[in-house]
ZADO-1210 file (C-alpha; in nm, 4 decimals, padded with zeros to 6 digits):
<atoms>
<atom x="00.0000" y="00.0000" z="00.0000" code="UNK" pos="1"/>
<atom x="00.1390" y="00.3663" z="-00.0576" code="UNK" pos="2"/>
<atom x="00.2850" y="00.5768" z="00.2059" code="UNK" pos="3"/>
<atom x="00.0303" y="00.9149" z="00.1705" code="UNK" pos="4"/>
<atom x="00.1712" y="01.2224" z="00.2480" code="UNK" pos="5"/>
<atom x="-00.0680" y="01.3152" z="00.4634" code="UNK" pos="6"/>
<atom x="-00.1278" y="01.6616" z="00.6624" code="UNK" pos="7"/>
<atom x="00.1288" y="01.8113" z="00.4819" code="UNK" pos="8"/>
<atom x="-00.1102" y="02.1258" z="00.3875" code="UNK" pos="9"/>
<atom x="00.1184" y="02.4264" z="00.3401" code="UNK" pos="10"/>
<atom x="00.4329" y="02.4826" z="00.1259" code="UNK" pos="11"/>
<atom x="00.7432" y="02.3375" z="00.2903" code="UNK" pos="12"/>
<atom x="01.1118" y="02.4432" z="00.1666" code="UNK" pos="13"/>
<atom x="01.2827" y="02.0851" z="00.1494" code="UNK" pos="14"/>
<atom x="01.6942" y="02.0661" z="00.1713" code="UNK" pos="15"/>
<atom x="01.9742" y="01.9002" z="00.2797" code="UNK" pos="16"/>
<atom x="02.1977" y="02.2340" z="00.3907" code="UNK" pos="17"/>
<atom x="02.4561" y="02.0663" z="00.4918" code="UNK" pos="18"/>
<atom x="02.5644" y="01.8936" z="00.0992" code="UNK" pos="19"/>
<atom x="02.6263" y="02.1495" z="-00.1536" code="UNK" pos="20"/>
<atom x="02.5024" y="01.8924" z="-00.4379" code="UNK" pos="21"/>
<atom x="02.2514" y="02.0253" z="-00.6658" code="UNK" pos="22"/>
<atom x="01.9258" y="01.8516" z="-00.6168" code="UNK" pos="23"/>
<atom x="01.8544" y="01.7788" z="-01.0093" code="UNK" pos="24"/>
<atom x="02.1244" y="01.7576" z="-01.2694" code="UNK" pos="25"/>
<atom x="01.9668" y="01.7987" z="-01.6296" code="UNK" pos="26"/>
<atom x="02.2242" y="01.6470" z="-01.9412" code="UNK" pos="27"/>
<atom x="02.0870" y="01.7359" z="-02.3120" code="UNK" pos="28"/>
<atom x="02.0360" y="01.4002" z="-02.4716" code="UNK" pos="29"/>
<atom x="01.8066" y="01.1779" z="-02.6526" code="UNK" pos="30"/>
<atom x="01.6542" y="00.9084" z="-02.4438" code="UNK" pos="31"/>
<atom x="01.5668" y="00.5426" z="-02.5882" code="UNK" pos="32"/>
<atom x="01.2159" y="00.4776" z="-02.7079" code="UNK" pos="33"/>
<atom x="00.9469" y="00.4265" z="-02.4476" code="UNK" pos="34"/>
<atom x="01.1871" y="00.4179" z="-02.2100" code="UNK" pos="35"/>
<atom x="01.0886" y="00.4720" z="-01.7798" code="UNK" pos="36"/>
<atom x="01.2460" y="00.6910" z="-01.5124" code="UNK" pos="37"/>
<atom x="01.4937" y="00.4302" z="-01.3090" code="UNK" pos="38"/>
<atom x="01.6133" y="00.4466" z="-01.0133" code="UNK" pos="39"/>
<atom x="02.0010" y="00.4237" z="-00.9663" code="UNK" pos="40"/>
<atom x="02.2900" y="00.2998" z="-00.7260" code="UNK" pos="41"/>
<atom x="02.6358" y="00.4797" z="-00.7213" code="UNK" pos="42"/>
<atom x="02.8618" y="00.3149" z="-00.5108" code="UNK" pos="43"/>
<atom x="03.1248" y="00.5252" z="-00.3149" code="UNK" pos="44"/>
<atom x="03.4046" y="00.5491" z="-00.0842" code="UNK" pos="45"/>
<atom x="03.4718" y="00.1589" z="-00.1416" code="UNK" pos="46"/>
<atom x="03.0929" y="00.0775" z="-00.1396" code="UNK" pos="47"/>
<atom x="03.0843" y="00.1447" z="00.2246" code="UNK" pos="48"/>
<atom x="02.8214" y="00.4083" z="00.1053" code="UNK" pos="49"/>
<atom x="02.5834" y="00.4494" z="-00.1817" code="UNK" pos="50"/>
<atom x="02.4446" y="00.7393" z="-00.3778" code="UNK" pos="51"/>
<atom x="02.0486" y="00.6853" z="-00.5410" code="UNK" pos="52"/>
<atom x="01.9571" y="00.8993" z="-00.7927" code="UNK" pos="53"/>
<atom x="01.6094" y="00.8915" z="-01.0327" code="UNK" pos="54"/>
<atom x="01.6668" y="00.9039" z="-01.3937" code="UNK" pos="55"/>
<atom x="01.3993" y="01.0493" z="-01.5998" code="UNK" pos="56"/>
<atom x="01.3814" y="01.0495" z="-01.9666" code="UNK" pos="57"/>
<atom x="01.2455" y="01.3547" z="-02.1410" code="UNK" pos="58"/>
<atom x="01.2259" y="01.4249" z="-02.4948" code="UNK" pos="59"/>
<atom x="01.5362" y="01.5848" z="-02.5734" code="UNK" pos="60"/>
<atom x="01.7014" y="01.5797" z="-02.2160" code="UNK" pos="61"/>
<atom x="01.7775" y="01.3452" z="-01.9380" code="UNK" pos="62"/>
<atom x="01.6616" y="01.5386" z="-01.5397" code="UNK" pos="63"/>
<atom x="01.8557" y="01.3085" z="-01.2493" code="UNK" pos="64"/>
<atom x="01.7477" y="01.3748" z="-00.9252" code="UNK" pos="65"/>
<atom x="01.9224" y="01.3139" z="-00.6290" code="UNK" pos="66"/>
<atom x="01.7433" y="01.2074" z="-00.3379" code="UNK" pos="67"/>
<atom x="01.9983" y="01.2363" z="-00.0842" code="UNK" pos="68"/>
<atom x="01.8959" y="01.6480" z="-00.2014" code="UNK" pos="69"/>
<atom x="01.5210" y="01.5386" z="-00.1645" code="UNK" pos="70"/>
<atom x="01.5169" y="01.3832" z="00.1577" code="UNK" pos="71"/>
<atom x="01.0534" y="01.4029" z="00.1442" code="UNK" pos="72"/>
<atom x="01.1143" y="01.1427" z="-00.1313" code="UNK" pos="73"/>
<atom x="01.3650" y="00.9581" z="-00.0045" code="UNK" pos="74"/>
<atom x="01.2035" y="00.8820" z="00.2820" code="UNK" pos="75"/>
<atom x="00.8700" y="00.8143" z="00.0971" code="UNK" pos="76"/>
<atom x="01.0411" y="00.5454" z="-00.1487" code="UNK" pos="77"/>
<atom x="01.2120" y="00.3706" z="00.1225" code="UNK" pos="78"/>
<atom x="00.8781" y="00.2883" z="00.3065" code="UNK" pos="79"/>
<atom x="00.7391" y="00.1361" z="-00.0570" code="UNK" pos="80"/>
<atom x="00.7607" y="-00.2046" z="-00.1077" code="UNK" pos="81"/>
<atom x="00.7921" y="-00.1842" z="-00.4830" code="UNK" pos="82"/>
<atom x="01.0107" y="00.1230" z="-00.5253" code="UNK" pos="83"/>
<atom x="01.0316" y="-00.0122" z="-00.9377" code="UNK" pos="84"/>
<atom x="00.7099" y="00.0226" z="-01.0147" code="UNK" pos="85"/>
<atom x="00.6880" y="00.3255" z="-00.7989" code="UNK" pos="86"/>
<atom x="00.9397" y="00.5242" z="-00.9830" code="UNK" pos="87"/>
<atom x="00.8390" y="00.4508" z="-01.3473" code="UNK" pos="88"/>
<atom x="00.4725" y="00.5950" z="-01.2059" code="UNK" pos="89"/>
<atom x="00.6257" y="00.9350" z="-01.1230" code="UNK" pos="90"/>
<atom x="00.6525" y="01.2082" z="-01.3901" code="UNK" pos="91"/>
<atom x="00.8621" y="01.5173" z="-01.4157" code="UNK" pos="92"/>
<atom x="00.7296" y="01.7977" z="-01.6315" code="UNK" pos="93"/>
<atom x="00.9793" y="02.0817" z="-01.7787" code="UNK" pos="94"/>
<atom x="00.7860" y="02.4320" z="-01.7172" code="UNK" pos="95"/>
<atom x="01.0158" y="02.7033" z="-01.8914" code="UNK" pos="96"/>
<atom x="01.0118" y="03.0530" z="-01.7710" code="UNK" pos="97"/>
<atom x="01.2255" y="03.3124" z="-01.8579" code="UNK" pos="98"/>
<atom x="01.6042" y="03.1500" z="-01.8756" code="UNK" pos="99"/>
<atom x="01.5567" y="02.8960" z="-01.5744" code="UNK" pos="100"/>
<atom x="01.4482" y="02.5363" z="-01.6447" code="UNK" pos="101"/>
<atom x="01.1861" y="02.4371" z="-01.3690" code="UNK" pos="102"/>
<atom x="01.0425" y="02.1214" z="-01.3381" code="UNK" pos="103"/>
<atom x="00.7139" y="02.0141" z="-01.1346" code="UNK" pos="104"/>
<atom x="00.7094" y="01.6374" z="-01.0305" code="UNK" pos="105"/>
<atom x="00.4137" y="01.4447" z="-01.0067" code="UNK" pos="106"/>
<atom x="00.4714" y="01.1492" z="-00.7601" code="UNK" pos="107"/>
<atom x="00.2656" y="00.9709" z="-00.4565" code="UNK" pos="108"/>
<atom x="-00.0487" y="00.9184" z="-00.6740" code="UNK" pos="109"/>
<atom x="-00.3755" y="00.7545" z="-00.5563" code="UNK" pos="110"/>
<atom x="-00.7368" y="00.7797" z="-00.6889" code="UNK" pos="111"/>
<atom x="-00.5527" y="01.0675" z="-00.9229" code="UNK" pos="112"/>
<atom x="-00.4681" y="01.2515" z="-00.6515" code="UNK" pos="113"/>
<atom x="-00.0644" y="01.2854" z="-00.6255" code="UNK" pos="114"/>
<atom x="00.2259" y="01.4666" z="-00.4028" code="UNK" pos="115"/>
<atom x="00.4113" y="01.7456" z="-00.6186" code="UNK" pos="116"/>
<atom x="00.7672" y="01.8680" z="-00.5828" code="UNK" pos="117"/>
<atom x="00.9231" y="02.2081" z="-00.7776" code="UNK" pos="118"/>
<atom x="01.2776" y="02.1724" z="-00.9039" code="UNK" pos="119"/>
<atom x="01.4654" y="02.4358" z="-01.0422" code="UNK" pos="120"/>
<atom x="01.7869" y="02.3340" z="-01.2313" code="UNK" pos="121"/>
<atom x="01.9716" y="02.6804" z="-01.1358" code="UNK" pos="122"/>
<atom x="01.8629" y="02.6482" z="-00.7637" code="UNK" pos="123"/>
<atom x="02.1092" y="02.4062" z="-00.5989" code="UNK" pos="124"/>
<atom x="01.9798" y="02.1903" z="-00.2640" code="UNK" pos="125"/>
<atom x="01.6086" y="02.3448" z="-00.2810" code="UNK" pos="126"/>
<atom x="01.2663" y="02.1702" z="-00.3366" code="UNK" pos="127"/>
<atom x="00.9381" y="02.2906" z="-00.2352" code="UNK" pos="128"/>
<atom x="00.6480" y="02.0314" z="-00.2095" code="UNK" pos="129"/>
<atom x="00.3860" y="02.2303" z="-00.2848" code="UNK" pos="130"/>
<atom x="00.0437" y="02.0240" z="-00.2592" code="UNK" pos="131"/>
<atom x="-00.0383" y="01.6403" z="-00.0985" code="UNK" pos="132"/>
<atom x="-00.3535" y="01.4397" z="-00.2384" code="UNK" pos="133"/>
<atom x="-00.4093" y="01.7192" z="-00.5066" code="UNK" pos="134"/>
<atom x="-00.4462" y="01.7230" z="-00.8798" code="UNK" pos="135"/>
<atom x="-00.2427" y="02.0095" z="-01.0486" code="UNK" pos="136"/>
<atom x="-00.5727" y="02.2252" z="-01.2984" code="UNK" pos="137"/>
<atom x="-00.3542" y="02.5173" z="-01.3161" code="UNK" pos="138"/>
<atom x="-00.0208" y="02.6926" z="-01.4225" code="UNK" pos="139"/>
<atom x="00.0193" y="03.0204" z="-01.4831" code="UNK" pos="140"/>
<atom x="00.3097" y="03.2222" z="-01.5664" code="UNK" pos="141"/>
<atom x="00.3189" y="03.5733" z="-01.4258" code="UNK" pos="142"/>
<atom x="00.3031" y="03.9011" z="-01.7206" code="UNK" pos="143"/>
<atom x="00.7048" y="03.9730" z="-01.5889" code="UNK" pos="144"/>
<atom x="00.8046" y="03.6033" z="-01.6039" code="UNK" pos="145"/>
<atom x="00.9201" y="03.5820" z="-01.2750" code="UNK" pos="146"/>
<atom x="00.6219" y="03.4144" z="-01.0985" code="UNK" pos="147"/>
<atom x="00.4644" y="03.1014" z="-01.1539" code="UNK" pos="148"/>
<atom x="00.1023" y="03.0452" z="-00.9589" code="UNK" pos="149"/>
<atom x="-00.0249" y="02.6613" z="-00.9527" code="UNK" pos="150"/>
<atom x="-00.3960" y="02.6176" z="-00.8869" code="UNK" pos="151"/>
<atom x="-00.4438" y="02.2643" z="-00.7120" code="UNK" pos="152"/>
<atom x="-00.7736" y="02.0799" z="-00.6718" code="UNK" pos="153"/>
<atom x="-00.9118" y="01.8532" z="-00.4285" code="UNK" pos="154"/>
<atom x="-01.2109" y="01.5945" z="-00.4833" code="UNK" pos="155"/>
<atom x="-01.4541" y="01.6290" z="-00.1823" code="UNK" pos="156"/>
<atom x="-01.8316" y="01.5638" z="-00.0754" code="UNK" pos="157"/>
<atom x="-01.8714" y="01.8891" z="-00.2667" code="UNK" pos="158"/>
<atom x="-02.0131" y="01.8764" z="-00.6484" code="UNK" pos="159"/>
<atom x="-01.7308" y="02.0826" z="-00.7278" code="UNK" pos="160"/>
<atom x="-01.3523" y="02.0240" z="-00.6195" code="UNK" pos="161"/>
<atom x="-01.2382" y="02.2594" z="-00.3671" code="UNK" pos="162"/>
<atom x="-00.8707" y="02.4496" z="-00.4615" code="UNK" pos="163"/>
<atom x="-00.5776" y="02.5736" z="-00.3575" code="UNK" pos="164"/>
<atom x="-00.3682" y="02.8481" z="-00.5145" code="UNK" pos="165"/>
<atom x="00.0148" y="02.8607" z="-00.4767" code="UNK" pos="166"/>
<atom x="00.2674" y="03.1175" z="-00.5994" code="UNK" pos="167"/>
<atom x="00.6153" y="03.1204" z="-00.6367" code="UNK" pos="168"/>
<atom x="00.9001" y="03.3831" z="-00.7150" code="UNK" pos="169"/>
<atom x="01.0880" y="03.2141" z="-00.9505" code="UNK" pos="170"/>
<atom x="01.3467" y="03.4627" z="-00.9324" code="UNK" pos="171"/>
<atom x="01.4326" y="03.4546" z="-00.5657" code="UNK" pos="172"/>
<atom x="01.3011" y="03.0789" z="-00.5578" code="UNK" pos="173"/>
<atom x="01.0615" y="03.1585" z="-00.2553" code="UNK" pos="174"/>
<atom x="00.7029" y="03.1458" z="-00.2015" code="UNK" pos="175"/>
<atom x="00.4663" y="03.4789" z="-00.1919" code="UNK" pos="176"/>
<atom x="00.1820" y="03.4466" z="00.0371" code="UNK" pos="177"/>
<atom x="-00.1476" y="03.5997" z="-00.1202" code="UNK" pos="178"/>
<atom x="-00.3906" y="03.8575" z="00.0733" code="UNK" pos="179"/>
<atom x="-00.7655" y="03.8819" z="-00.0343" code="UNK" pos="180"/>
<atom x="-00.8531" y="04.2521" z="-00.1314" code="UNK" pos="181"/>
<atom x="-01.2103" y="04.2202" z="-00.1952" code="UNK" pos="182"/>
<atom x="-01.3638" y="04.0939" z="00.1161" code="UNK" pos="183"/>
<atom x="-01.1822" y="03.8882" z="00.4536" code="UNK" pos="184"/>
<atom x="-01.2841" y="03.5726" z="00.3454" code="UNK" pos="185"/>
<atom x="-01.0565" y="03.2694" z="00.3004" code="UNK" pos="186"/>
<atom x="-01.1246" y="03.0884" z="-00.0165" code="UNK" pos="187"/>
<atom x="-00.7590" y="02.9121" z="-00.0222" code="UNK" pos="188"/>
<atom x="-00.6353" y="02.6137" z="00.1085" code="UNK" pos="189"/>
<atom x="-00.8928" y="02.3748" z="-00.0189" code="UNK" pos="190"/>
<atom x="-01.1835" y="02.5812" z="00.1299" code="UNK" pos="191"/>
<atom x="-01.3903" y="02.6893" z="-00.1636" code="UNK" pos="192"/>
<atom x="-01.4128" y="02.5685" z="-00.5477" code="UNK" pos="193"/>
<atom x="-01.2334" y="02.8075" z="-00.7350" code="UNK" pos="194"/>
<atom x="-01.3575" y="02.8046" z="-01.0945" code="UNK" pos="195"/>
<atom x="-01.1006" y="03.0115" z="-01.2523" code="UNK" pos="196"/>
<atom x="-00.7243" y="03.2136" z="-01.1565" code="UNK" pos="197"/>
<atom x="-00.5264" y="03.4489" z="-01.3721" code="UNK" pos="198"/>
<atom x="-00.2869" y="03.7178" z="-01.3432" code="UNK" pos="199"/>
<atom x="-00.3971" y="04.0651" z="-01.3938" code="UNK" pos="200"/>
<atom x="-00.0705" y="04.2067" z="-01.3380" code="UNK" pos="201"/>
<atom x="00.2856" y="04.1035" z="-01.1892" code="UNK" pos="202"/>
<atom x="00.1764" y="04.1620" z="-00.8362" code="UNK" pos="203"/>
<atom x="-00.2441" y="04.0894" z="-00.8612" code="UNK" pos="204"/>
<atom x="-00.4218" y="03.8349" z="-00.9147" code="UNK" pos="205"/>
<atom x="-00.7939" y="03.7584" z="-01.0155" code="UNK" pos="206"/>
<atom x="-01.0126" y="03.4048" z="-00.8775" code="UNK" pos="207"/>
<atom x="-01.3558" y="03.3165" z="-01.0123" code="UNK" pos="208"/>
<atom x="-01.5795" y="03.1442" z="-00.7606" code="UNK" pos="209"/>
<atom x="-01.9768" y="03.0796" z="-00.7429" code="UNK" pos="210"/>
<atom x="-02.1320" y="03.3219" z="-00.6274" code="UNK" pos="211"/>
<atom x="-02.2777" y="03.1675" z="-00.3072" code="UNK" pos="212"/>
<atom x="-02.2554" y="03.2541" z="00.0879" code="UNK" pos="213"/>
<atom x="-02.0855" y="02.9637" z="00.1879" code="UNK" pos="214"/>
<atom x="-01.9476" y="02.6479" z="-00.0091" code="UNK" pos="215"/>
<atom x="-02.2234" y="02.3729" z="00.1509" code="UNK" pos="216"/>
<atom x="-02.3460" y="02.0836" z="-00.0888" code="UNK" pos="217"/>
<atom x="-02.6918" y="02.2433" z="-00.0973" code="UNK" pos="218"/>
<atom x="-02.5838" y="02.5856" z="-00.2160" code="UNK" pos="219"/>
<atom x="-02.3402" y="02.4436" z="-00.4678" code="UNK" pos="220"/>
<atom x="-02.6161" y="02.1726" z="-00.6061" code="UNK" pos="221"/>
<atom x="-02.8328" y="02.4871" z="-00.6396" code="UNK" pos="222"/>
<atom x="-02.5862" y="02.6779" z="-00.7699" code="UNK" pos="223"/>
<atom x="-02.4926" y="02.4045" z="-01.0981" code="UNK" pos="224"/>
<atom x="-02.8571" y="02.3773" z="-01.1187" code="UNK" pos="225"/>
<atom x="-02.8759" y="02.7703" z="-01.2133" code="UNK" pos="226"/>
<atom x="-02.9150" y="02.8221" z="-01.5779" code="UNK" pos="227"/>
<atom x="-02.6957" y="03.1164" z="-01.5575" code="UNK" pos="228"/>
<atom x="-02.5151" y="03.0717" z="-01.2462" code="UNK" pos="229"/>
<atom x="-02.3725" y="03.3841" z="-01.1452" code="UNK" pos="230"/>
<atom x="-01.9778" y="03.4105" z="-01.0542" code="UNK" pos="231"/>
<atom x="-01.7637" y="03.6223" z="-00.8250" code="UNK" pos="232"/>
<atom x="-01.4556" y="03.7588" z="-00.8363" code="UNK" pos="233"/>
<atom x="-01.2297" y="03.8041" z="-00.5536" code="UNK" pos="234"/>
<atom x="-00.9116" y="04.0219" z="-00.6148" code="UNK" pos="235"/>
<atom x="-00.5686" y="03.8385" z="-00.4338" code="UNK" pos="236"/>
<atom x="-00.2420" y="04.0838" z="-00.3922" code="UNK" pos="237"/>
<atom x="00.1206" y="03.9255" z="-00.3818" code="UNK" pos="238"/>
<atom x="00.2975" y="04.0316" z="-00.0526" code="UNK" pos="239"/>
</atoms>
């Protein structure tokens, strides 16, 4: 049975300080048809120790990550049985912004909800796990280029999936907490559907929601039931 993340709800900077080893090494190169991320031994100091990196093949470029770097997914393959199988289910997307090669990995799946982890190939030792049991709907690149804002969503008893909304400076590789200027409601953190997120400008952004006093199952029935179900929009600030 998987090992769940579980009640890991907020954005958590992941490194090993004390190494100076980048945390994903990227070589330009074309892998082998159909071939599966693998997971691989390097033997050291006379084999008294050993190195385990995760090979992933993407189209025109190989992305190793080292998981003594990543020590969340370390720990999370060595409580799987079939760490294999495991690893050829994880997949590691290339999101281009500006000059900097991110990548977002997709790993810990079940029911189609997964674990994600940010990499950035410039940033050495850094990760940030930025949802658990989640399904990435979302990923939008700031006007400037130098943020990226992931909307997450979450299957619930709702009949809509409540959301999250995550932003990162890609520049200083940190995260930028969001304040709601329209009214002092929450609607983050998996607390309301969220229908809709984009950038207005480098510092604002705009989230669509139904327009409804409180996210129950009734009101939301009632609201899909609407022939022309009304929307809000709630205005979120970068701080």
């Amino acid at each position: 049975m998987k090992k769940c993340l579980l009640g890991i709800t907020i954005l958590l900077l992941l490194s090993a300080c004390a190494n100076s080893e980048p945390a994903i090494v990227k070589e330009e190169t074309v892998p082998e048809p159909d071939s599966e991320p693998e997971l691989v031994e390097e033997e050291i100091d006379d084999a008294e120790q050993v190195d385990e990196f995760i090979e992933f093949p993407l189209q025109d470029e190989q992305i190793t990550v080292n998981l003594e770097m990543v020590p969340i997914l370390s720990e999370y393959l060595s409580a799987i049985p079939d760490r294999k199988k495991e690893i050829e289910e994880m997949r590691i997307d290339r999101l281009t912004s500006k000059d900097e090669s991110i990548y977002l990995l997709e790993f810990s799946c079940h029911n189609e909800l997964c674990s994600y982890l940010l990499f950035s190939q410039e940033k050495e030792k850094q990760a940030y796990l930025l949802a658990d049991l989640a399904k990435a709907s979302n990923i939008i690149t700031s006007p400037d280029n130098t943020k990226l804002l992931f909307q997450f969503n979450r299957e619930g008893s709702l009949p809509l999936p409540l959301a999250n909304i995550v932003v990162i400076d890609i520049e200083n590789w940190k995260t930028v907490s969001l304040s709601n200027y329209t009214n002092d409601a929450n609607i983050l953190d998996y607390t309301w559907p969220l229908l809709q997120a984009e950038w207005i400008d480098n510092e604002t952004i705009s989230v669509e929601k139904p327009s409804v006093i409180e996210p129950t199952d009734e009101l939301i029935d009632e609201w899909l039931k609407t022939e022309e179900a009304s929307t809000t929009n709630i205005i979120m600030r970068t701080n």
